[in-house]
VOPAGU-2260 file (C-alpha; in pm, 1 decimal, decimal comma):
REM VOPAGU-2260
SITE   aa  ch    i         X         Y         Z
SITE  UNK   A    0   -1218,8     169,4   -1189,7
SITE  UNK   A    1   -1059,5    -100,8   -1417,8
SITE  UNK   A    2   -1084,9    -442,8   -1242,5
SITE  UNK   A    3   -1219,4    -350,4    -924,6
SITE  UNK   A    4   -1595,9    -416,5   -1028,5
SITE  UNK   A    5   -1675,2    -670,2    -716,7
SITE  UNK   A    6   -1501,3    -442,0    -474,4
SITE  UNK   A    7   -1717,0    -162,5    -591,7
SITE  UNK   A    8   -2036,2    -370,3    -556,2
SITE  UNK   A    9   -1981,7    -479,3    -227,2
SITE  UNK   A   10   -1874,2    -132,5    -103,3
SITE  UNK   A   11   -2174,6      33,2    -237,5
SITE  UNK   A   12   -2394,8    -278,4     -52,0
SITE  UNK   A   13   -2276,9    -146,1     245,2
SITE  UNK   A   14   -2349,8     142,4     150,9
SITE  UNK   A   15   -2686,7     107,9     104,9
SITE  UNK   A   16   -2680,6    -169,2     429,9
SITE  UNK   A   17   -2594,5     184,6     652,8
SITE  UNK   A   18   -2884,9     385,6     590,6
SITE  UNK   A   19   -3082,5      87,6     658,1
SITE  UNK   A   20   -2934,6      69,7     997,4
SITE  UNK   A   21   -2726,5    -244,3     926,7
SITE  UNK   A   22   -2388,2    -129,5     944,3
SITE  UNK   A   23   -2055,1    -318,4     915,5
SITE  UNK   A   24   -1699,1    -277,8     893,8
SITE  UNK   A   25   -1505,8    -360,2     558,6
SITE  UNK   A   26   -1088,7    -345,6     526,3
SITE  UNK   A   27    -898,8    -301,0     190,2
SITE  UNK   A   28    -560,9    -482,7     209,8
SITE  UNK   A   29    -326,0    -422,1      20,6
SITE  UNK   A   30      20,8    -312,4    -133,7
SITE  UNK   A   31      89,7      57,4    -180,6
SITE  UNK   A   32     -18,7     191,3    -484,0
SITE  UNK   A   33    -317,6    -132,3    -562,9
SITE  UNK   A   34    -600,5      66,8    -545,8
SITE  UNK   A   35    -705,1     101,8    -194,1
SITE  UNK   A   36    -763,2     467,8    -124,3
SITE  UNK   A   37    -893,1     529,9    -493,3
SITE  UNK   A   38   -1199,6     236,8    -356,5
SITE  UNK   A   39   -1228,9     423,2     -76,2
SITE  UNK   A   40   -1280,1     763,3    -263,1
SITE  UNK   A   41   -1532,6     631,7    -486,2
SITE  UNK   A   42   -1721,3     509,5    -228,2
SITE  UNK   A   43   -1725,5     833,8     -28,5
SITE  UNK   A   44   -1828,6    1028,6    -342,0
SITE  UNK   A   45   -2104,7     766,2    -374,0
SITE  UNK   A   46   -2215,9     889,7     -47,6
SITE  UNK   A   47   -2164,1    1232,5     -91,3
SITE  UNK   A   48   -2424,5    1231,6    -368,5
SITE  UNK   A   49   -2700,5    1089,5    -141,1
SITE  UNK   A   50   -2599,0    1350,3      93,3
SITE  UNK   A   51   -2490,7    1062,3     386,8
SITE  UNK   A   52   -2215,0    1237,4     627,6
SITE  UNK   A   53   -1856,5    1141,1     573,4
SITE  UNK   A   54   -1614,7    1164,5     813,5
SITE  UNK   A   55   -1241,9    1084,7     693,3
SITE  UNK   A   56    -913,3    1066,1     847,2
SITE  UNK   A   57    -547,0     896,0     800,8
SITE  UNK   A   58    -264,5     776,6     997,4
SITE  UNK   A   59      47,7     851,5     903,9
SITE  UNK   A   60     409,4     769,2     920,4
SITE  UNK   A   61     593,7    1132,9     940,3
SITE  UNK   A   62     657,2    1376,7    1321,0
SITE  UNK   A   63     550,9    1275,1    1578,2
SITE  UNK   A   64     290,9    1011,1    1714,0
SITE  UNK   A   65     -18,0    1135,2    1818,9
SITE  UNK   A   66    -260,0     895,5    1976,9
SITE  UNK   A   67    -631,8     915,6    1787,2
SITE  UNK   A   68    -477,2    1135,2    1493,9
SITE  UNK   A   69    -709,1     908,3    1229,7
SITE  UNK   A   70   -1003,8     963,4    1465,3
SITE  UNK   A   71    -976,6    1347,2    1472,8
SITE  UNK   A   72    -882,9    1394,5    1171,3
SITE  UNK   A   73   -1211,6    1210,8    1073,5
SITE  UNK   A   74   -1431,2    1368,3    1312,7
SITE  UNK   A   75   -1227,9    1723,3    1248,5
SITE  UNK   A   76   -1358,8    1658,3     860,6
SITE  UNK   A   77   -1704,7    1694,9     870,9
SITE  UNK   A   78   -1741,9    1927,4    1195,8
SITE  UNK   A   79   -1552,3    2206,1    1057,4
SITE  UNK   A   80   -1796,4    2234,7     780,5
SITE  UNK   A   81   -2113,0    2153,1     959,3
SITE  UNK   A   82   -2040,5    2172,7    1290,0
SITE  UNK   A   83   -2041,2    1976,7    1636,2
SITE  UNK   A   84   -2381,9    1814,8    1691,5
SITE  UNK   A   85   -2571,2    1966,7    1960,8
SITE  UNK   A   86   -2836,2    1659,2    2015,4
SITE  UNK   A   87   -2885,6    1618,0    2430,2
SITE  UNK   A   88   -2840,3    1219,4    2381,5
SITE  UNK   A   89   -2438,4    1315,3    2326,2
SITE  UNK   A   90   -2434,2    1531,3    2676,3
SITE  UNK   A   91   -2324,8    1207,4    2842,6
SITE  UNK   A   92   -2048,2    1105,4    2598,3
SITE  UNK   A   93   -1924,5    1459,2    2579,9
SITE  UNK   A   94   -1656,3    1432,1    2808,3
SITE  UNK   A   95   -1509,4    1122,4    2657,4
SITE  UNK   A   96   -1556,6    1274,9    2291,9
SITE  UNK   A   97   -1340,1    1611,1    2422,0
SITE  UNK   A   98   -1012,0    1377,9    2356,4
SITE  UNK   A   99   -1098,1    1388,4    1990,6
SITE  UNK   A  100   -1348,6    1673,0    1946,4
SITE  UNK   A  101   -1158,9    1989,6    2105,7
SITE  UNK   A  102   -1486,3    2225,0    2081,4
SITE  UNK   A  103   -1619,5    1978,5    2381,7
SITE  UNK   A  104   -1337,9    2016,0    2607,6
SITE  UNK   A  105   -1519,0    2230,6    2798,3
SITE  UNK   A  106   -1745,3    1974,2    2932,2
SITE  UNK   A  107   -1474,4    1786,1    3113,7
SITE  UNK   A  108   -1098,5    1865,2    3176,7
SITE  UNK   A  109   -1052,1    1470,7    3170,4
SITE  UNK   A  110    -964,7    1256,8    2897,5
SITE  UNK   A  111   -1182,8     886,6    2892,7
SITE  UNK   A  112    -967,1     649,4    3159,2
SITE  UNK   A  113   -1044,0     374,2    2900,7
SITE  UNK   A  114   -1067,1     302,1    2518,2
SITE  UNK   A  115   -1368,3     101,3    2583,2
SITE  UNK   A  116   -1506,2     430,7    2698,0
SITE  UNK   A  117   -1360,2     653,0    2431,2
SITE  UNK   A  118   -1477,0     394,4    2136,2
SITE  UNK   A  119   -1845,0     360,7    2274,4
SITE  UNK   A  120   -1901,8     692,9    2267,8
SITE  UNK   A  121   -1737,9     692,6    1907,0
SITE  UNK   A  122   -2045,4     473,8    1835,2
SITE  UNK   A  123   -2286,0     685,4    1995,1
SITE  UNK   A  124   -2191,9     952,3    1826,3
SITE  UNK   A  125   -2171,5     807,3    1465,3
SITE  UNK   A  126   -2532,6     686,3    1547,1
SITE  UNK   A  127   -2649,6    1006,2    1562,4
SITE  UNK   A  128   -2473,6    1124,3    1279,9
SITE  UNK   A  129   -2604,8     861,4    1054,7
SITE  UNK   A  130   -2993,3     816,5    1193,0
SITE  UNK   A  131   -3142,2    1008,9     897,9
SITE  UNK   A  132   -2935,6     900,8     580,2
SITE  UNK   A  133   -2660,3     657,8     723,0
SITE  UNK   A  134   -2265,7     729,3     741,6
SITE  UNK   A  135   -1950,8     690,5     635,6
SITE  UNK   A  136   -1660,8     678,5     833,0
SITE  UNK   A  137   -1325,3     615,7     624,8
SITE  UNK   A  138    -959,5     567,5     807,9
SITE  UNK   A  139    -699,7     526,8     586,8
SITE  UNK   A  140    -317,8     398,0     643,8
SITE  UNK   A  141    -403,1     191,8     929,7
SITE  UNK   A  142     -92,9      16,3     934,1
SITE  UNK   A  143      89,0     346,0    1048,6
SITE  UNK   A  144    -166,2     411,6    1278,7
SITE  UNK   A  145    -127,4     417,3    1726,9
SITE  UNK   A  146    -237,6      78,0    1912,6
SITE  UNK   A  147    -520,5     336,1    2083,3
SITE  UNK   A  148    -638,8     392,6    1724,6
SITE  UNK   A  149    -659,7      50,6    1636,7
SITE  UNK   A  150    -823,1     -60,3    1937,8
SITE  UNK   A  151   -1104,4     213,9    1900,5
SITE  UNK   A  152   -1146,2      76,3    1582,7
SITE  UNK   A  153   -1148,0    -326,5    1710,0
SITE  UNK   A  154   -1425,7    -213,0    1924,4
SITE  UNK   A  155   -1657,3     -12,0    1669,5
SITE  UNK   A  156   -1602,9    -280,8    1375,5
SITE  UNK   A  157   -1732,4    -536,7    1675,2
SITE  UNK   A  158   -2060,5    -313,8    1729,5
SITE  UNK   A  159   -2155,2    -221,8    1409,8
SITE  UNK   A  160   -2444,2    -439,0    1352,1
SITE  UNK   A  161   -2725,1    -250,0    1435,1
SITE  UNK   A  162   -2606,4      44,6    1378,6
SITE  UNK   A  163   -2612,7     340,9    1108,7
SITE  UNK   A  164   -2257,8     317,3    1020,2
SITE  UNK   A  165   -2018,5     187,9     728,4
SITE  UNK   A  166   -1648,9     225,1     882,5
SITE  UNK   A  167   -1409,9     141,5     580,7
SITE  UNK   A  168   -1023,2     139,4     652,2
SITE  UNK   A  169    -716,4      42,1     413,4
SITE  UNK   A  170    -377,6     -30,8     546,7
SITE  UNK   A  171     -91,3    -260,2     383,2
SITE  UNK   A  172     -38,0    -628,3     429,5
SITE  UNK   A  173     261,0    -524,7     672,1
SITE  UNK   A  174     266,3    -722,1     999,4
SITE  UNK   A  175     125,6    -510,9    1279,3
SITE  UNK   A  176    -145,5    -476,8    1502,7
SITE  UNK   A  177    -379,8    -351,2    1225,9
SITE  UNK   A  178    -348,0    -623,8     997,9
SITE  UNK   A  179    -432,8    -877,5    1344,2
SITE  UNK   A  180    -723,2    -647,6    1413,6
SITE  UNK   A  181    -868,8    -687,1    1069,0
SITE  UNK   A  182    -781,0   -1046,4    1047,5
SITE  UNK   A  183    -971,9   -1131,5    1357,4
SITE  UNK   A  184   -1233,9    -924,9    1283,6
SITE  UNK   A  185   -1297,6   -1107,8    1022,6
SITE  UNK   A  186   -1241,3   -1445,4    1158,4
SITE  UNK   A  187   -1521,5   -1354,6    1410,1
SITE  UNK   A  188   -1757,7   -1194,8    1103,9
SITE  UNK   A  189   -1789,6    -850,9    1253,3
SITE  UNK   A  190   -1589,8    -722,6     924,5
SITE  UNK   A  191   -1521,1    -809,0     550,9
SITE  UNK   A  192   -1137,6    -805,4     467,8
SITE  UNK   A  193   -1096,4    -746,7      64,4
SITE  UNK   A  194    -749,1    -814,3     -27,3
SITE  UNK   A  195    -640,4    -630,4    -301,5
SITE  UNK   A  196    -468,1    -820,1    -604,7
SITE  UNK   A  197    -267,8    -666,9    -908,1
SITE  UNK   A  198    -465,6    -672,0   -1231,4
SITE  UNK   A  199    -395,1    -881,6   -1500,5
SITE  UNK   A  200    -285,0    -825,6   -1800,2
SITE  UNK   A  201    -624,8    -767,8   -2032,2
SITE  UNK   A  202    -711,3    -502,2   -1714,2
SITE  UNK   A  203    -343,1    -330,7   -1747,4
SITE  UNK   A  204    -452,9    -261,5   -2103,8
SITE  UNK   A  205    -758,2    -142,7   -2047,6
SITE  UNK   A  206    -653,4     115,5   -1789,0
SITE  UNK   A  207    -381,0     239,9   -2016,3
SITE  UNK   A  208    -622,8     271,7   -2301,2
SITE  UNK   A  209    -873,5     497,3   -2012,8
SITE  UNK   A  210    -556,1     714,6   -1940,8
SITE  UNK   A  211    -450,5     780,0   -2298,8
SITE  UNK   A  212    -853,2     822,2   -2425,6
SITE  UNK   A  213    -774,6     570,5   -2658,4
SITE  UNK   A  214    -931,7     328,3   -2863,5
SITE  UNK   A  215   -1007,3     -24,7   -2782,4
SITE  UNK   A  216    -659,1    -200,6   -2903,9
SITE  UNK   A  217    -532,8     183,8   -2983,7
SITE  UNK   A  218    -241,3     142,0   -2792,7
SITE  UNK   A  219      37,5     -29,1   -2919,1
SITE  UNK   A  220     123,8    -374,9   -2812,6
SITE  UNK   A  221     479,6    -290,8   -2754,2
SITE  UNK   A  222     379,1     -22,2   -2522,4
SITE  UNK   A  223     187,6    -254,7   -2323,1
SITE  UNK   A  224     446,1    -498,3   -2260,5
SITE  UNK   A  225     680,6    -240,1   -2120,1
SITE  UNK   A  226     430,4    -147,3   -1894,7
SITE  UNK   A  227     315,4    -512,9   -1792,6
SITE  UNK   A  228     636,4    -652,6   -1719,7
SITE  UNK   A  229     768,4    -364,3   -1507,2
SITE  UNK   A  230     440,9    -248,1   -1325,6
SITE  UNK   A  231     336,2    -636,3   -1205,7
SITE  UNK   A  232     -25,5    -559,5   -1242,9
SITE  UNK   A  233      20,4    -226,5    -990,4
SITE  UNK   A  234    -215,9      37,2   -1124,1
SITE  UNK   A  235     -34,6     302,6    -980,9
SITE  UNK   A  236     282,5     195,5   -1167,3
SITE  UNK   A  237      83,6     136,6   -1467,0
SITE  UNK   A  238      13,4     519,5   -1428,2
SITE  UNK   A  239     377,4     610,3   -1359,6
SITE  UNK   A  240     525,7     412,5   -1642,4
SITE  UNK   A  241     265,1     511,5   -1879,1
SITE  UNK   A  242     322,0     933,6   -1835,3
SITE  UNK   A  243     702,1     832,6   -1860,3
SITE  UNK   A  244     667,0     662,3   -2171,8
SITE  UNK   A  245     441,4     967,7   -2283,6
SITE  UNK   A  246     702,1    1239,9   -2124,0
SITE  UNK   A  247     984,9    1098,7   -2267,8
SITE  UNK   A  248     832,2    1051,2   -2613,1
SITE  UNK   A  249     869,9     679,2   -2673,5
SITE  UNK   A  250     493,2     660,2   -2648,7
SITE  UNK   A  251     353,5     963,0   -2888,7
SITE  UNK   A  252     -20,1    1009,8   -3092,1
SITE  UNK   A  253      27,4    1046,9   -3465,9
SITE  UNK   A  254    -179,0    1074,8   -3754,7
SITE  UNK   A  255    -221,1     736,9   -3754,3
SITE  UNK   A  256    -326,8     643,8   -3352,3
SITE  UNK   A  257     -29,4     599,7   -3070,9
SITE  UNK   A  258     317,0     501,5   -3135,0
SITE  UNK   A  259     612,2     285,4   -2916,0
SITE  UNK   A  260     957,9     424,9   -3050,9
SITE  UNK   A  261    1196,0     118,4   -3022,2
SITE  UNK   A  262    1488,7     162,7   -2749,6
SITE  UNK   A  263    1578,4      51,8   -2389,7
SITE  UNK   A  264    1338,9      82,1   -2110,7
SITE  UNK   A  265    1348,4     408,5   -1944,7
SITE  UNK   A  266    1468,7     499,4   -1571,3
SITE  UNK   A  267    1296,9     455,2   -1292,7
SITE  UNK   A  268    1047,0     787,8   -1220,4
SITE  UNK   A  269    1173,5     949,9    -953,5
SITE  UNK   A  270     787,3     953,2    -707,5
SITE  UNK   A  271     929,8     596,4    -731,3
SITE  UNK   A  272    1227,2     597,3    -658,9
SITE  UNK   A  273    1131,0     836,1    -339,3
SITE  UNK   A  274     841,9     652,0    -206,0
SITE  UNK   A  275    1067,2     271,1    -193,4
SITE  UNK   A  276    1325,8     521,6       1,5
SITE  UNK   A  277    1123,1     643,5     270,2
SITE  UNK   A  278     951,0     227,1     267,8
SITE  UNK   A  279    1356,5     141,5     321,3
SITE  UNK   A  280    1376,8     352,7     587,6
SITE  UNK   A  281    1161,7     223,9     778,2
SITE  UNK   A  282    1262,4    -158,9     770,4
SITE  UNK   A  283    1456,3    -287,6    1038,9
SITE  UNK   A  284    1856,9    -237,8     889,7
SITE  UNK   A  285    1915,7    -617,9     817,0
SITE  UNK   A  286    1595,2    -639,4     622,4
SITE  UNK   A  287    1704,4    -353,5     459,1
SITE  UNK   A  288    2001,8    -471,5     371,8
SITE  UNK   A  289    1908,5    -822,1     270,2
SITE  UNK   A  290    1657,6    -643,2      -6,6
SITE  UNK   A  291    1891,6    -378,9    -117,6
SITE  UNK   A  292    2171,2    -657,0    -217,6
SITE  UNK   A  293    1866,1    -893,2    -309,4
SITE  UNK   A  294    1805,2    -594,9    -543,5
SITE  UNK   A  295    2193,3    -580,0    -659,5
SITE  UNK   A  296    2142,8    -948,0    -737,2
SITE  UNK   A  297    1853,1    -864,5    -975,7
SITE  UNK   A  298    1459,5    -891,2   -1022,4
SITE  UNK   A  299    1477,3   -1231,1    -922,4
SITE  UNK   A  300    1741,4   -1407,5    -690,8
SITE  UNK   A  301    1841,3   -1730,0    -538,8
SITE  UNK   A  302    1880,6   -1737,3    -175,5
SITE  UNK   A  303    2234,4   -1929,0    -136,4
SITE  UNK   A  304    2380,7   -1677,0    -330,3
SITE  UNK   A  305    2243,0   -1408,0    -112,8
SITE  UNK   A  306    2348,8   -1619,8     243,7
SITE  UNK   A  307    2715,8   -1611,0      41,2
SITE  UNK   A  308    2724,5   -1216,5     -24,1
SITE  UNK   A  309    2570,2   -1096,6     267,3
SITE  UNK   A  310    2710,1   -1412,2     540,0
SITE  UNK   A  311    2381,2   -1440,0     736,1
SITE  UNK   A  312    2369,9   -1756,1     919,9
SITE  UNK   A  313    2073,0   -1931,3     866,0
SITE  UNK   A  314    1799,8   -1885,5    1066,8
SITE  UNK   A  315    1861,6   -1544,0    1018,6
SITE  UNK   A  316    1850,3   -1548,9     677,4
SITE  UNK   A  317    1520,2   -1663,0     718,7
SITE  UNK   A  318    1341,9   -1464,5     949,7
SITE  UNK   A  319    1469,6   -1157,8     742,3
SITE  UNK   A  320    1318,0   -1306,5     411,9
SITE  UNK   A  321    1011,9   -1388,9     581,7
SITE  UNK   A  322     987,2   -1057,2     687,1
SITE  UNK   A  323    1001,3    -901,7     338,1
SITE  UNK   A  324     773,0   -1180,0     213,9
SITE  UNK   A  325     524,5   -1065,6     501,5
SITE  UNK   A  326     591,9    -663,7     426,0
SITE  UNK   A  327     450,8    -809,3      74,8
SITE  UNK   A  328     841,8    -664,4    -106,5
SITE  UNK   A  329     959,1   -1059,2    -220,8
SITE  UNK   A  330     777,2   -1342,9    -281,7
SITE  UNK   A  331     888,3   -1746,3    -337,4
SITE  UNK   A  332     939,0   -1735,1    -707,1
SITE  UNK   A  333     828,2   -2096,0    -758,9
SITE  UNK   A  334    1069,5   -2211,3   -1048,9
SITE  UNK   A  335    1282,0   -2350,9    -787,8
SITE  UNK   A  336    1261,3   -2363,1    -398,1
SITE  UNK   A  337    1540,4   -2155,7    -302,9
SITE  UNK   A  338    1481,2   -1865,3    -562,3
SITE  UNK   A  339    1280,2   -1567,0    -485,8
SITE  UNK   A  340    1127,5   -1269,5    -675,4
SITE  UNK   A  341    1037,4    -901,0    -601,7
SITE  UNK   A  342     704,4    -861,2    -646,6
SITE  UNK   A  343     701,0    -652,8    -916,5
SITE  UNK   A  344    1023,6    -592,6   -1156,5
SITE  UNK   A  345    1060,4    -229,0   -1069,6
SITE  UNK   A  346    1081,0    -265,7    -731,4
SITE  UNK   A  347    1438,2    -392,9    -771,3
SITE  UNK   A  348    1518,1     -62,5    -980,8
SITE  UNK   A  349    1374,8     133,1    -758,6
SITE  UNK   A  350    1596,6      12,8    -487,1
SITE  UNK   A  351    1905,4      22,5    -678,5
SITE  UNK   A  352    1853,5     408,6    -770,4
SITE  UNK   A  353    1772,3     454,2    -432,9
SITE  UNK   A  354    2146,0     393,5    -319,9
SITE  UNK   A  355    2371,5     672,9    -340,8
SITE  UNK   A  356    2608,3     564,1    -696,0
SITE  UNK   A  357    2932,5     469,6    -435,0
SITE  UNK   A  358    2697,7     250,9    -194,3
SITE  UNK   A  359    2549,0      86,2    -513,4
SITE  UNK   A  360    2912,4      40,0    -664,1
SITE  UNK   A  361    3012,2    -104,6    -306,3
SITE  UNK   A  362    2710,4    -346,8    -305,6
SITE  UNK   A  363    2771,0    -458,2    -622,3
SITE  UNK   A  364    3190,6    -509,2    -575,7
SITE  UNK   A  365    3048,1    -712,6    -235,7
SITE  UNK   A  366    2841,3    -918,7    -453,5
SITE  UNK   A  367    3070,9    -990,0    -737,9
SITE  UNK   A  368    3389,3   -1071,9    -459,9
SITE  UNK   A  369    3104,5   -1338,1    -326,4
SITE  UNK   A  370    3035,3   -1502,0    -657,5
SITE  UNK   A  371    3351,0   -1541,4    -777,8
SITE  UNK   A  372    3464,4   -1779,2    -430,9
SITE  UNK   A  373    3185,5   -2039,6    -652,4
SITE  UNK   A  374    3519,9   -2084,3    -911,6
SITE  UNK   A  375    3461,4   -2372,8   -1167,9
SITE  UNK   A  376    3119,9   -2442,2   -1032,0
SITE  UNK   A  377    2969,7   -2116,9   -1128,0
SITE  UNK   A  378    2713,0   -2158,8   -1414,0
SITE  UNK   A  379    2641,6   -1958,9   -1708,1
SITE  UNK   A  380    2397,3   -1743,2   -1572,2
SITE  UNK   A  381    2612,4   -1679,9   -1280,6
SITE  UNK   A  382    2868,7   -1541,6   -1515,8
SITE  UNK   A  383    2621,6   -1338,2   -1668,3
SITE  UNK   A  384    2540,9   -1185,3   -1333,9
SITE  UNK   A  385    2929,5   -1169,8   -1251,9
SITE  UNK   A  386    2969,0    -956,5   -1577,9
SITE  UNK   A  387    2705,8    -726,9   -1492,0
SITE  UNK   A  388    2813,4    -683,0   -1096,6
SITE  UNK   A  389    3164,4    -610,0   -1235,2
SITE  UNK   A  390    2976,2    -335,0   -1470,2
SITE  UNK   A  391    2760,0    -192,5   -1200,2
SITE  UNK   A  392    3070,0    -167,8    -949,1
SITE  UNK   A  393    3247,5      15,6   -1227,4
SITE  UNK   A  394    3546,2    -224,9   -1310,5
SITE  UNK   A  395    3461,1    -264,2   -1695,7
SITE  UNK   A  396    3762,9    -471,2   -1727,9
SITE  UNK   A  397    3690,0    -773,2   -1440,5
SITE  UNK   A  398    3371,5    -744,8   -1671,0
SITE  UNK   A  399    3531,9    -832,6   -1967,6
């Protein structure tokens, strides 16, 4: 994996740390799309081939909330290949198990009256699973996941020491009770918190030179500044944009090695453009609202201009910026201290084409009506974005 070289060390330490009996607990954080569940795969392949049990399971955000799904689904993973372990040192944790191992119902029509219950015999189990080689237990998505997963999962990262046992998780820097959990795991050193960054630009070339089997400095320099400045160091973008390029045909092989065809950037890919839709809905609606005109306003924005088109008072204003800074969406831009920045360029597209064409017309009238109260004090690049409101809101003529 390109750029992710100390991650991949430190995983495969604890790896190694397991089937020495010296477990621990390590978190990737990070943005959708950084990395984080590729990490995780590599490492469980790295275990697969020294034959140490996985177990893997994921939260999710779609139906209905069902408490432990992550657990199950983990525990559901490797039993239904290999079976329920029969070992008479489990008989005692059985019934508590039976709320996330259904073969063991049987042994107790009661579910555990506590977590602390449930999540011991979580460890006792993974113990047992691990004694010979180690093991691997993987949730991913914590930040969708129940508060009775993420306390099972507070109370096995804290008891880990001793034990058999790698758990890994990944979840998004999104406020939450899985992003405390992990934090104050770490602060008390029962569990290593790797923040994901974006790669930089040298690694965005590299990993488009892997995905094309290309040639060290193959691809064409053009080609990688598209990429760069739209995919802010994302890998998964850098994958997205890349097949687009190829798909489309700017980006072709010829006789001579790869080739960027001149011409406008492309669209936004529609996986894109679906994925920040389903992220929208799930924002509180004046969050949502504050990004999609933030979005209207451009890749980068300044925040009086926003308090004008969308009328927020204040501290409101605030709190709903902070939260998109905290989601990890914006970010201070630091040119000025009232201008802020989406993360990454496309981000802004992605929004934009996520509005149905009359709701994007609408925002964009809103926003244009807004900037044109400034009058005489407007500057030049507020007339530039005044023409190109007018444009997006389809009056061609206000545009002039």
């Amino acid at each position: 994996m390109v750029g992710r070289d100390s991650e991949s060390a430190l995983l495969a330490k604890g790896l190694a740390a397991a089937g020495r009996s010296s477990g621990g607990a390590v978190f990737l954080v990070g943005e959708a799309g950084i990395g984080k569940s590729r990490l995780a795969s590599q490492c469980a392949f790295d275990a697969y081939a020294r034959e140490v049990p996985v177990l893997r399971g994921r939260a999710t955000s779609t139906g209905l909330v069902v408490p432990y799904r992550p657990l199950m689904e983990a525990l559901s993973s490797r039993f239904r290949a290999a079976g329920t372990p029969e070992e008479p040192e489990l008989e005692p944790f059985r019934p508590a198990l039976s709320a996330l191992v259904p073969e063991w119902r049987r042994h107790g029509p009661e579910f555990p009256a506590s977590v602390v219950e449930l999540a011991e015999a979580l460890l006792r189990l993974l113990s047992v699973l691990g004694r010979e080689r180690g093991c691997v237990m993987v949730l991913e998505d914590l930040h969708d996941s129940d508060t009775e997963t993420i306390a099972v999962v507070e109370y096995v990262a804290d008891n880990l020491a001793d034990l058999p046992v790698l758990l890994l998780g990944t979840l998004r820097p999104e406020p939450g009770p899985a992003l405390d959990v992990t934090r104050a795991a770490a602060g008390r050193q029962t569990a290593t918190v790797l923040e994901l960054g974006p790669l930089d630009d040298t690694q965005v070339h590299r990993m488009a030179e892997a995905c094309l089997n290309a040639a060290p400095g193959e691809v064409p320099a053009e080609a990688h500044r598209r990429i760069a400045r739209r995919a802010g160091g994302n890998p998964y973008l850098v994958e997205v944009l890349l097949a687009d390029l190829v798909d489309s045909g700017t980006l072709h092989r010829t006789d001579g090695g790869w080739r960027c065809e001149d011409g406008p950037d492309g669209g936004v890919p529609t996986g894109v453009v679906r994925s920040w839709a389903a992220r929208l809905d799930r924002l509180d609606p004046p969050v949502r609202e504050l990004l999609l005109t933030s979005a209207t306003l451009g890749s980068t924005f300044q925040v009086p201009l926003l308090q004008t088109v969308l009328g927020y008072e204040e501290r409101a204003l605030f709190a709903h910026l902070r939260a998109a800074t905290e989601a990890g969406i914006i970010a201070p831009d630091g040119a000025a201290p009232d201008r802020y920045a989406f993360r990454h360029a496309l981000t802004a597209e992605a929004l934009t084409a996520a509005l149905l064409p009359a709701e994007r017309a609408a925002t964009a009238r809103r926003a244009a009506d807004a900037l044109e109260e400034l009058g005489p004090a407007m500057s030049e690049d507020a007339r530039q974005l005044l023409a190109t409101l007018r444009l997006a809101a389809g009056d061609a003529a206000a545009a002039g």
